[in-house]
C-alpha positions in Angstrom: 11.3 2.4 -10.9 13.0 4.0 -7.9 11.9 5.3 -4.8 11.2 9.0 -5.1 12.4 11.1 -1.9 10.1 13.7 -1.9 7.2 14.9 1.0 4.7 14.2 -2.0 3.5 11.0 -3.7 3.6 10.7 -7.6 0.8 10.9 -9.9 -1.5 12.6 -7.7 -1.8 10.0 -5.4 -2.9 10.1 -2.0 -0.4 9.9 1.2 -2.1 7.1 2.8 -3.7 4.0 0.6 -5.3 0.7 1.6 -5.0 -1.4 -0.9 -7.3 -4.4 -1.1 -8.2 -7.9 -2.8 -8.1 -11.2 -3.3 -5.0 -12.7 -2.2 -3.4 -13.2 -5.6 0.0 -12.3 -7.0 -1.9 -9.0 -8.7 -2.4 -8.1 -5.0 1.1 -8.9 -4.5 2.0 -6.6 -7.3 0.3 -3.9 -6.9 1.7 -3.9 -3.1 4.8 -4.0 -4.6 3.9 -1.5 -6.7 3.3 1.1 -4.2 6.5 0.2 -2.0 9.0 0.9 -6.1 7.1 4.2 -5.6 7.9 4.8 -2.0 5.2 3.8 0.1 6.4 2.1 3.1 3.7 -0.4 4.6 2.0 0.4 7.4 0.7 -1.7 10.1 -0.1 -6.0 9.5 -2.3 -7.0 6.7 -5.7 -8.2 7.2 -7.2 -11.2 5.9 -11.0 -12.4 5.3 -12.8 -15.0 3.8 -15.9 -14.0 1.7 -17.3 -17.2 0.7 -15.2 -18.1 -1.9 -12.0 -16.6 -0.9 -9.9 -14.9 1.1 -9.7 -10.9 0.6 -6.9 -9.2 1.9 -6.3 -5.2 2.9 -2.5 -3.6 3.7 -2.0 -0.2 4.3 0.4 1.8 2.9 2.1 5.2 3.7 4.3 8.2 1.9 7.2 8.9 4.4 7.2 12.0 5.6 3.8 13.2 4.5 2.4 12.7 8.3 4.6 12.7 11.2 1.5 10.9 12.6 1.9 8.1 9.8 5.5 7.6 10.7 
């Protein structure tokens, strides 16, 4: 897949996503997912523990849908 250039993301998807889950490599994939499709990340990650193990959240962006996301 290649990064696609335009002001709106594929597939119907929404301009801003935060993507969560247990810190796997499917996490890993699907973040890398959304950056073959575009996304850039936005802000750090988070990281929690919920008893039996650790959850983690990163936000992702669409350039150019939000100058206030950029």
């Amino acid at each position: 897949m290649s990064a696609d250039t335009s002001n709106t993301p594929p597939n119907g998807l929404p301009a801003y996503r935060l993507l969560t889950g247990p810190d796997d490599s499917a996490f890993c994939k699907r973040v890398s997912e959304a950056l073959e499709l575009g996304y850039r990340l936005y802000g750090s990650p988070a990281a929690t523990f919920n008893g039996e193990r650790v959850i983690v959240a990163q936000a992702v962006v669409w350039p150019g849908a939000s100058d206030a996301a950029g």
